[in-house]
PyMOL CGO cylinders between C-alpha atoms (Angstrom):
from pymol import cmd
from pymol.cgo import CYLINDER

trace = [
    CYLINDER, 452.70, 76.47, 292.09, 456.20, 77.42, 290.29, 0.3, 1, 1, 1, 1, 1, 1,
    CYLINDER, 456.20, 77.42, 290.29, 456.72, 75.82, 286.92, 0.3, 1, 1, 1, 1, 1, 1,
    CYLINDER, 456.72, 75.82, 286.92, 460.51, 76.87, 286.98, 0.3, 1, 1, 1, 1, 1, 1,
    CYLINDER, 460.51, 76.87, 286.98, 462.58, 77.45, 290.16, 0.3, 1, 1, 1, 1, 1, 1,
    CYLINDER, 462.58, 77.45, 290.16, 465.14, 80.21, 290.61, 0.3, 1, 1, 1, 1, 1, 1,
    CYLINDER, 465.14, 80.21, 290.61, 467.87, 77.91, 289.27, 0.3, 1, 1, 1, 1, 1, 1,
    CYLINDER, 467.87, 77.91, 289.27, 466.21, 77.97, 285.71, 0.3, 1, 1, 1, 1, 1, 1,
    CYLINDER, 466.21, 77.97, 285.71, 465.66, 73.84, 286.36, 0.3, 1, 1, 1, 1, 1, 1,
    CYLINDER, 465.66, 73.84, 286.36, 462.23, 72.90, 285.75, 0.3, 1, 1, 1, 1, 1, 1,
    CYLINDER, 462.23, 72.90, 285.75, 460.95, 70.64, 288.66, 0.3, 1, 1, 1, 1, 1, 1,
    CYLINDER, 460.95, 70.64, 288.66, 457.59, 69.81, 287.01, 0.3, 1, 1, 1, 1, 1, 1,
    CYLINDER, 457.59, 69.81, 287.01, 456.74, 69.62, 283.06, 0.3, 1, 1, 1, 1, 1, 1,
    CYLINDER, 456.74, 69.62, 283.06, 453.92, 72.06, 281.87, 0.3, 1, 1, 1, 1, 1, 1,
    CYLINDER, 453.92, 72.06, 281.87, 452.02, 68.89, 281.16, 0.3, 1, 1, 1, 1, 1, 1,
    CYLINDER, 452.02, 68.89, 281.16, 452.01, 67.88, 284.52, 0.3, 1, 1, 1, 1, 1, 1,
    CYLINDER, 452.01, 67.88, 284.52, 451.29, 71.73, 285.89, 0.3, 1, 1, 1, 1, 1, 1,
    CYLINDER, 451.29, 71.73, 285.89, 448.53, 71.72, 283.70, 0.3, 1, 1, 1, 1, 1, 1,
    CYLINDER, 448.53, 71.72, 283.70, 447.01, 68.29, 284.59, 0.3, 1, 1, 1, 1, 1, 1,
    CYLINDER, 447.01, 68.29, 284.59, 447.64, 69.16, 288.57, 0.3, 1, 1, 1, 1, 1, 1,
    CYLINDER, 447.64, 69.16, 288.57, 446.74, 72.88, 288.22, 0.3, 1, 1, 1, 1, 1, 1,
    CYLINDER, 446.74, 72.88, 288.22, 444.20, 72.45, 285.12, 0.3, 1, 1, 1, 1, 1, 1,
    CYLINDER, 444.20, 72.45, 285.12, 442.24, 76.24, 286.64, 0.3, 1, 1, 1, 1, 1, 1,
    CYLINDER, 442.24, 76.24, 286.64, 445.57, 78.16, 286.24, 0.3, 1, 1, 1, 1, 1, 1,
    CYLINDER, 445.57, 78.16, 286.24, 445.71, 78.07, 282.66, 0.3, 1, 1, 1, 1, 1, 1,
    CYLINDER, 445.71, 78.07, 282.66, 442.77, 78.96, 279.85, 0.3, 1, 1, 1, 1, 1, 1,
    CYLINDER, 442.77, 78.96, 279.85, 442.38, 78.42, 276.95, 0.3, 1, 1, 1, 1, 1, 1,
    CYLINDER, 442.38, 78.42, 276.95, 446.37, 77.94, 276.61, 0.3, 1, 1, 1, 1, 1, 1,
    CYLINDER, 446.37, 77.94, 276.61, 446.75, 80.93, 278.85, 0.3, 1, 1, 1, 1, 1, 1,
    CYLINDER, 446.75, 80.93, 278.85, 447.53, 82.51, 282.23, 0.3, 1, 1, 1, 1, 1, 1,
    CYLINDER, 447.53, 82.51, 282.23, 444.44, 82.73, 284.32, 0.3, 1, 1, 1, 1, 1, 1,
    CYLINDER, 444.44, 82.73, 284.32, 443.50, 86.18, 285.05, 0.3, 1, 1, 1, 1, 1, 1,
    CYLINDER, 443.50, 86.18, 285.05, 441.94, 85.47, 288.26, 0.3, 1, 1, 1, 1, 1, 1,
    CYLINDER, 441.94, 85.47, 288.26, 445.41, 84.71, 289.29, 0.3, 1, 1, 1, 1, 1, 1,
    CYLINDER, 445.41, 84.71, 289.29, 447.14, 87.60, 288.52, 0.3, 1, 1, 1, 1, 1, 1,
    CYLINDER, 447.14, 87.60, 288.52, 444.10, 89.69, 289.77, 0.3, 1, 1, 1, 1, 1, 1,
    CYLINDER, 444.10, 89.69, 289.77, 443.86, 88.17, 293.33, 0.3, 1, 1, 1, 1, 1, 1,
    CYLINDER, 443.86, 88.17, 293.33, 447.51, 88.64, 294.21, 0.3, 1, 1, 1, 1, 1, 1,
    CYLINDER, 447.51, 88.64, 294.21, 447.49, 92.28, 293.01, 0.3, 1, 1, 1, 1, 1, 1,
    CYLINDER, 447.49, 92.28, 293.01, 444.51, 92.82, 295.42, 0.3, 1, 1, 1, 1, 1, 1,
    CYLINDER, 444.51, 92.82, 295.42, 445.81, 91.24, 297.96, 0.3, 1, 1, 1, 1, 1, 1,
    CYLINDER, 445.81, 91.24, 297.96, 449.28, 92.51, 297.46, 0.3, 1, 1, 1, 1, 1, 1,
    CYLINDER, 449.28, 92.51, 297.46, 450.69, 89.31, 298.15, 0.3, 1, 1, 1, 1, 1, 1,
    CYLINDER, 450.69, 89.31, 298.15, 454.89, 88.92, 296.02, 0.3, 1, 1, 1, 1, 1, 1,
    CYLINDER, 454.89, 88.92, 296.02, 454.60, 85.61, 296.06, 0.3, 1, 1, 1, 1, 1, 1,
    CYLINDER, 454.60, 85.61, 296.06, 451.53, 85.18, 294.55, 0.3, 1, 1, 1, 1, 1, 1,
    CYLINDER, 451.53, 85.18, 294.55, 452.52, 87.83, 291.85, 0.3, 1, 1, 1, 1, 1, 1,
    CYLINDER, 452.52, 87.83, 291.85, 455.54, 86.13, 291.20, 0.3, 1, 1, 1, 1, 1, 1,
    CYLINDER, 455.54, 86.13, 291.20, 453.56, 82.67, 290.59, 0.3, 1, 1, 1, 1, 1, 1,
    CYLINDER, 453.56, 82.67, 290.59, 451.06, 84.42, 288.52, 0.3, 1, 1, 1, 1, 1, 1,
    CYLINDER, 451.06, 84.42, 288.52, 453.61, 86.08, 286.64, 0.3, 1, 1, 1, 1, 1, 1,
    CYLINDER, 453.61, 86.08, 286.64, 456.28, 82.75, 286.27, 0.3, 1, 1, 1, 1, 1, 1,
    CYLINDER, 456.28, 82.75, 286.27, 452.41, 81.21, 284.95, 0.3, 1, 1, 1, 1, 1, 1,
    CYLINDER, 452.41, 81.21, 284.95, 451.95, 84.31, 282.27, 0.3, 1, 1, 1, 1, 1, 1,
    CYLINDER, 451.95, 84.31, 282.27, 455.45, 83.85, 281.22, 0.3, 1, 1, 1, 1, 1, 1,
    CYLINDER, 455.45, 83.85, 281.22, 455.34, 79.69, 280.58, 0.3, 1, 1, 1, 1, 1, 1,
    CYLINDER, 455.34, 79.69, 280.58, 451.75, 80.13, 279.05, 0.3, 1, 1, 1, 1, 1, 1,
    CYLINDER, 451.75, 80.13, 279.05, 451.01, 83.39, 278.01, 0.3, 1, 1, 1, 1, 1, 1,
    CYLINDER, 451.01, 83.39, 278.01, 449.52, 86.73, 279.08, 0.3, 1, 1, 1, 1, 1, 1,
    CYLINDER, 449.52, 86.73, 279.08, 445.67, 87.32, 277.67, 0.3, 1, 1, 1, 1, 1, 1,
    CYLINDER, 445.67, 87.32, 277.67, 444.95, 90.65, 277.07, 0.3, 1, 1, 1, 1, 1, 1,
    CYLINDER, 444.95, 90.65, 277.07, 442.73, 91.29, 279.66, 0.3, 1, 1, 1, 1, 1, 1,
    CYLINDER, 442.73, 91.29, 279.66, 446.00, 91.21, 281.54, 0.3, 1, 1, 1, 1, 1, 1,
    CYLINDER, 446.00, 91.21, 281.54, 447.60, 94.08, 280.15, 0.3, 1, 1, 1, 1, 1, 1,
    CYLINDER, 447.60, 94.08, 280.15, 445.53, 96.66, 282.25, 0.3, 1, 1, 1, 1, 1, 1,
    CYLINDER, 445.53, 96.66, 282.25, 446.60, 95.45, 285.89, 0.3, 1, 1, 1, 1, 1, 1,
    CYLINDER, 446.60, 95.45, 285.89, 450.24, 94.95, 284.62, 0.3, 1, 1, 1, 1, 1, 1,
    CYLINDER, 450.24, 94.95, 284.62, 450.01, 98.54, 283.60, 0.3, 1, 1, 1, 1, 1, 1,
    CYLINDER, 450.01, 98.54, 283.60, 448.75, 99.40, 287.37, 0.3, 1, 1, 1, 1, 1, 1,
    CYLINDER, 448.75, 99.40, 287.37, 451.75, 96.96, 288.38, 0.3, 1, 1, 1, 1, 1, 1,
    CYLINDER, 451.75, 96.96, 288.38, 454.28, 99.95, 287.72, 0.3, 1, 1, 1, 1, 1, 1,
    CYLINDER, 454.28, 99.95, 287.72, 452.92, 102.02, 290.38, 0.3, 1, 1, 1, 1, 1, 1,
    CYLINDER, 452.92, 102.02, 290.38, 452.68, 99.56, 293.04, 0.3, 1, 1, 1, 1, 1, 1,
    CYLINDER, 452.68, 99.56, 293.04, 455.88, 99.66, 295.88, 0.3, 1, 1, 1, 1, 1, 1,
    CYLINDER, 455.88, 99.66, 295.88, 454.97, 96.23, 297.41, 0.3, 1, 1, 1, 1, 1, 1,
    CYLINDER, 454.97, 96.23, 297.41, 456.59, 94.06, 294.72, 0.3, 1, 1, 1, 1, 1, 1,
    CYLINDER, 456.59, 94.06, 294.72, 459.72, 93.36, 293.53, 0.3, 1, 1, 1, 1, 1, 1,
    CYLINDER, 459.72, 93.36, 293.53, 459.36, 92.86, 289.93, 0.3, 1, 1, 1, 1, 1, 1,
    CYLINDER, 459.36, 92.86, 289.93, 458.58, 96.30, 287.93, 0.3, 1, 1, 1, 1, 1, 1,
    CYLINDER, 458.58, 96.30, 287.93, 461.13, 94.98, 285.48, 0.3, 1, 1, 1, 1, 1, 1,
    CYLINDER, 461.13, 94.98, 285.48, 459.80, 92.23, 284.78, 0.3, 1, 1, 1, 1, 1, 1,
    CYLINDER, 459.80, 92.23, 284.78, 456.27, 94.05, 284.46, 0.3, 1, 1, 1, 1, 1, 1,
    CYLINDER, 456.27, 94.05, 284.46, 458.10, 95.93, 281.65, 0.3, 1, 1, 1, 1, 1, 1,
    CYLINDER, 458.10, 95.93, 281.65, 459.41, 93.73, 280.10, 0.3, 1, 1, 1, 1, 1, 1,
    CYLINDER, 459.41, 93.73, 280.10, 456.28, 92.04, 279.56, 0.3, 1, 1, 1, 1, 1, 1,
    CYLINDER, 456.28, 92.04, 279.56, 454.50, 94.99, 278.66, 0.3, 1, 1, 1, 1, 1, 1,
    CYLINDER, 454.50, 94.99, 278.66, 457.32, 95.52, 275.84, 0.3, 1, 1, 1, 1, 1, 1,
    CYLINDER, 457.32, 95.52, 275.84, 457.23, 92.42, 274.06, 0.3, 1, 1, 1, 1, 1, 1,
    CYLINDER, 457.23, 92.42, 274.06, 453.65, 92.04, 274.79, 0.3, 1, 1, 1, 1, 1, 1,
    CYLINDER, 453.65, 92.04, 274.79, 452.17, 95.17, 274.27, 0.3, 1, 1, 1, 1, 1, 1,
    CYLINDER, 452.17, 95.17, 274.27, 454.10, 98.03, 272.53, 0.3, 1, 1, 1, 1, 1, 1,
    CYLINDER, 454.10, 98.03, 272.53, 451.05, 99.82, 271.83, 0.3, 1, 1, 1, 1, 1, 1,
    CYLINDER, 451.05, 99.82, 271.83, 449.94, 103.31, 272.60, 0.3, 1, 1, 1, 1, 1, 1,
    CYLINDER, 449.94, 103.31, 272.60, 447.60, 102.29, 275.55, 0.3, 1, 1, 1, 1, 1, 1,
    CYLINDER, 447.60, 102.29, 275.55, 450.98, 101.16, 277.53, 0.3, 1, 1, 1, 1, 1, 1,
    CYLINDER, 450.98, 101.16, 277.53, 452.33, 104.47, 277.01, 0.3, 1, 1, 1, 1, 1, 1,
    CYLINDER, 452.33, 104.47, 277.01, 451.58, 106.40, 280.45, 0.3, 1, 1, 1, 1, 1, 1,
    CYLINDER, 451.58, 106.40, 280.45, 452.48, 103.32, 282.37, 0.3, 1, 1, 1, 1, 1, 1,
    CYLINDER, 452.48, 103.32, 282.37, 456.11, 102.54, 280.37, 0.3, 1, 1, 1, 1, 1, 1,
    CYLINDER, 456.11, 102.54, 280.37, 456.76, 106.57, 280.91, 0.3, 1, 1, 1, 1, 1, 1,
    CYLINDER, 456.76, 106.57, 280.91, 455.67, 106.65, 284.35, 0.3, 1, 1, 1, 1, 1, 1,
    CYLINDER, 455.67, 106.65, 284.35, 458.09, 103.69, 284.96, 0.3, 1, 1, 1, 1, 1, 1,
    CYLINDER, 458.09, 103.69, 284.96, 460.81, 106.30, 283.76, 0.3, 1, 1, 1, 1, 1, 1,
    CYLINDER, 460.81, 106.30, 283.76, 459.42, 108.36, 286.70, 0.3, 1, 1, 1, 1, 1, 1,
    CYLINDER, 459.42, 108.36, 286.70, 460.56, 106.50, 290.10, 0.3, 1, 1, 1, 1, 1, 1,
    CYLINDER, 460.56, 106.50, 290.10, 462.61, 104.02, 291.47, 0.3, 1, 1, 1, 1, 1, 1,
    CYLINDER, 462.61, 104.02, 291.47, 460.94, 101.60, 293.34, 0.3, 1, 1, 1, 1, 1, 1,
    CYLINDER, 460.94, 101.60, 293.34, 462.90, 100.64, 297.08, 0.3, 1, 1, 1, 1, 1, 1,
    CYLINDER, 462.90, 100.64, 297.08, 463.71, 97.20, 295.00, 0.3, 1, 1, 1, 1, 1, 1,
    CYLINDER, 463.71, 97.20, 295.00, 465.76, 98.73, 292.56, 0.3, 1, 1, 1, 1, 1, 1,
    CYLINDER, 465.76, 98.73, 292.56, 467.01, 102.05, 294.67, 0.3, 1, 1, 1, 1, 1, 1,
    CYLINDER, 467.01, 102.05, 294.67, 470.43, 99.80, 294.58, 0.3, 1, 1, 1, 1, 1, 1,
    CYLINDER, 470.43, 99.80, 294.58, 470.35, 99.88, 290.24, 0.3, 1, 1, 1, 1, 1, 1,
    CYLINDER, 470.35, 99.88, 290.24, 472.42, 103.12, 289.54, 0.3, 1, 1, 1, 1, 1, 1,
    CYLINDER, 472.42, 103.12, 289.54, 472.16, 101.74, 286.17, 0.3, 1, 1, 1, 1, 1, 1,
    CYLINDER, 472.16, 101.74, 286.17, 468.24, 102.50, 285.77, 0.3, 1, 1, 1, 1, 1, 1,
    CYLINDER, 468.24, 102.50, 285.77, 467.54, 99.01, 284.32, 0.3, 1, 1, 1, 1, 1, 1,
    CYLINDER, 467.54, 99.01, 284.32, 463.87, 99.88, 284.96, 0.3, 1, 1, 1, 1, 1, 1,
    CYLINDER, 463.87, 99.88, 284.96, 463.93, 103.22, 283.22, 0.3, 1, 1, 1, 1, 1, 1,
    CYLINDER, 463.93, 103.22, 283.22, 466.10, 102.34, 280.26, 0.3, 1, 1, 1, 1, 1, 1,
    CYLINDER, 466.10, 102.34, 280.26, 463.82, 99.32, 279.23, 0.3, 1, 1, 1, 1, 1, 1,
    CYLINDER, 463.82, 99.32, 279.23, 460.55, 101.59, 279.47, 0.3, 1, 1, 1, 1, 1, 1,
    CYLINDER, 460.55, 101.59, 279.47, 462.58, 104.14, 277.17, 0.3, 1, 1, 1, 1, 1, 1,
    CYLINDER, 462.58, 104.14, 277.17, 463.13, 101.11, 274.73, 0.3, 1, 1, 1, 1, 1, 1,
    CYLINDER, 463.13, 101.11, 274.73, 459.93, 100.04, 275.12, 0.3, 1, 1, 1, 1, 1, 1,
    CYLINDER, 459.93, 100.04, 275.12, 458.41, 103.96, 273.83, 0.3, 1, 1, 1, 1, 1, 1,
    CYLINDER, 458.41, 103.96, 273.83, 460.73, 104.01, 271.31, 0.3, 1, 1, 1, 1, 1, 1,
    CYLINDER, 460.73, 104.01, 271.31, 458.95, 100.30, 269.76, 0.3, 1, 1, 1, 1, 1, 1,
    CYLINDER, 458.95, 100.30, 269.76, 455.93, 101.98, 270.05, 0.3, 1, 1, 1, 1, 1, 1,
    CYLINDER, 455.93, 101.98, 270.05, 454.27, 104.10, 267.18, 0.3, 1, 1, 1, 1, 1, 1,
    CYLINDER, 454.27, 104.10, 267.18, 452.30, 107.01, 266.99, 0.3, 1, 1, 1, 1, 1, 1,
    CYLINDER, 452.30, 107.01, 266.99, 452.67, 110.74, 268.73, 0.3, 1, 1, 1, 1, 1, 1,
    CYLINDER, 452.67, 110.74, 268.73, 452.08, 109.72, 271.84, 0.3, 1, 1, 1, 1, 1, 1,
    CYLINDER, 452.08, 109.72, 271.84, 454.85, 107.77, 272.82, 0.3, 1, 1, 1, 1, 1, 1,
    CYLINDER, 454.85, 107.77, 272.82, 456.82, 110.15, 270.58, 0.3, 1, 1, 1, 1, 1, 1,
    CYLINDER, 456.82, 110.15, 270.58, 455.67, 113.28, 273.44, 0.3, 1, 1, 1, 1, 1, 1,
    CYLINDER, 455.67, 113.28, 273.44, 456.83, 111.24, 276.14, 0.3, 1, 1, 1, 1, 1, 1,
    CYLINDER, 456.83, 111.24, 276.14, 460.29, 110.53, 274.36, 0.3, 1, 1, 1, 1, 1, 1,
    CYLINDER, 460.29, 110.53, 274.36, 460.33, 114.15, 273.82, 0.3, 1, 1, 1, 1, 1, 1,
    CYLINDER, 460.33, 114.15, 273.82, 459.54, 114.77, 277.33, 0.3, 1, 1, 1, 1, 1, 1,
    CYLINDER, 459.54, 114.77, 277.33, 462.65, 112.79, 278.43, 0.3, 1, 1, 1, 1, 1, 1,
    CYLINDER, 462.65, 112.79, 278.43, 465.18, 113.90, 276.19, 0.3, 1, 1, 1, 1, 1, 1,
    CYLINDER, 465.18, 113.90, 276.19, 464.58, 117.17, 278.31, 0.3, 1, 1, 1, 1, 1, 1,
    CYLINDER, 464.58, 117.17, 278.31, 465.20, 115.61, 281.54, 0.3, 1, 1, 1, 1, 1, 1,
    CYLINDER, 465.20, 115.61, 281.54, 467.44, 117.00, 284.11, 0.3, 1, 1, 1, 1, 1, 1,
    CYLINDER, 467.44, 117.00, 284.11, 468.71, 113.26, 284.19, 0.3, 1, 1, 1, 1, 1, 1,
    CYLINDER, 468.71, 113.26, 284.19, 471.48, 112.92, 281.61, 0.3, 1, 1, 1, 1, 1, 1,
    CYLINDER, 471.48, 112.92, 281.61, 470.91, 109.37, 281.47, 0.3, 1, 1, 1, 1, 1, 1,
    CYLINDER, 470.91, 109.37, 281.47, 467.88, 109.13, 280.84, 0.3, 1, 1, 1, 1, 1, 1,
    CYLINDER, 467.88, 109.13, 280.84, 467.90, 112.27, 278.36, 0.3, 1, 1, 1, 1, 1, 1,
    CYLINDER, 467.90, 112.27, 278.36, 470.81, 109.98, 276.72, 0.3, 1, 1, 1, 1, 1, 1,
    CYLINDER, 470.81, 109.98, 276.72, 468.49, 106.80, 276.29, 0.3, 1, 1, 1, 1, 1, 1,
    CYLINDER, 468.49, 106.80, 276.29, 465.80, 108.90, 275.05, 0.3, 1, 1, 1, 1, 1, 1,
    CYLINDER, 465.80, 108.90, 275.05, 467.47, 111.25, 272.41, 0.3, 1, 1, 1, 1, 1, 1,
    CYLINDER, 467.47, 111.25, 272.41, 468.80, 107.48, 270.92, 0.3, 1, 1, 1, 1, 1, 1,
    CYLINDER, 468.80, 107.48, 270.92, 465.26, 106.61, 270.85, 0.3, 1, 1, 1, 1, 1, 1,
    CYLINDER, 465.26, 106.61, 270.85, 464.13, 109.63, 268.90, 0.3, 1, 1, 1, 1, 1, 1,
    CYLINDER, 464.13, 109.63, 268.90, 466.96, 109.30, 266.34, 0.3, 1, 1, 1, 1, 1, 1,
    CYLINDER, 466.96, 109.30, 266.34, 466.57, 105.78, 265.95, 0.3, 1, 1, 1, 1, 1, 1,
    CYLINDER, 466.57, 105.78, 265.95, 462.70, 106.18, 265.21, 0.3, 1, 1, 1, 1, 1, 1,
    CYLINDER, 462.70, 106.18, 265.21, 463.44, 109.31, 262.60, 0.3, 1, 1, 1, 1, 1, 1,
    CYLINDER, 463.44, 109.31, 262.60, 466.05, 107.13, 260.75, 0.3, 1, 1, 1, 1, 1, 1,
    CYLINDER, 466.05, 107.13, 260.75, 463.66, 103.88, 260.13, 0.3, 1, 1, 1, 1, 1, 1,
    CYLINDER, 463.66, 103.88, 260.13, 460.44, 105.78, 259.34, 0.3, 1, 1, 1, 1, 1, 1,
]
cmd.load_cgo(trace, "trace")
């Protein structure tokens, strides 16, 4: 079911994905059925189809709450790419708690990343959003006992005071 393979080489055109998997896409988007059966069956490599699908044909927004849910979840490998979607998708108040609590724990994926890829793209992604509630959590973080993550967020905070 991939469109693209690890290599970044396409092995089949989205034309011909669509016209051999025509109930994966609709209406020029990512089923939702898709992305809903492999997070209730907890299967990765049906998450990662359903997300490589969202990616090459879009993400409807009846997506955004299970990708939010996605965050929490230890049986997958890709939190940062959930985040990443969620950022350029959805920088909205309603992604909020899940971007923060992504700021929270380090999945056993990532407990290798002493870089905090995970956590430093949720910060980025609160500091896109408007409003006082991602605001709190930036707040919130630029108390941390983590200096980098205090670090990330205090950047956030001054970046959002100096363009508004």
């Amino acid at each position: 079911m991939l469109v693209m393979f690890p290599d970044g080489k396409r092995r089949i055109t989205k034309e011909e994905f669509l016209r051999q998997f025509p109930s994966a896409v609709e209406c020029g988007r990512s089923a939702v059925r898709f992305l809903e059966d492999a997070y209730r069956t907890k299967n990765e490599s049906d998450l990662e189809g359903a997300l490589i699908i969202g990616c090459t044909f879009g993400f409807p927004p009846e997506h955004k709450d299970i990708l939010c849910r996605l965050i929490d979840e230890d049986w997958h490998c890709w939190h940062e790419s959930v985040v990443s979607i969620l950022s350029g998708l959805w920088p909205t108040p309603d992604t909020v708690e899940a971007l923060f609590r992504a700021t929270q724990w380090v999945p056993k994926s990532l407990e290798y990343d002493d870089g905090k890829a995970m956590a430093r793209k949720a910060i980025y992604a609160l500091g896109k959003i408007p409003g006082p509630e991602a605001e709190t959590k930036l707040e919130i973080l630029a108390r941390s006992d983590d200096p980098v993550l205090r670090g990330w967020a205090v950047k956030q905070l001054e970046r959002r005071r100096t363009t508004t």
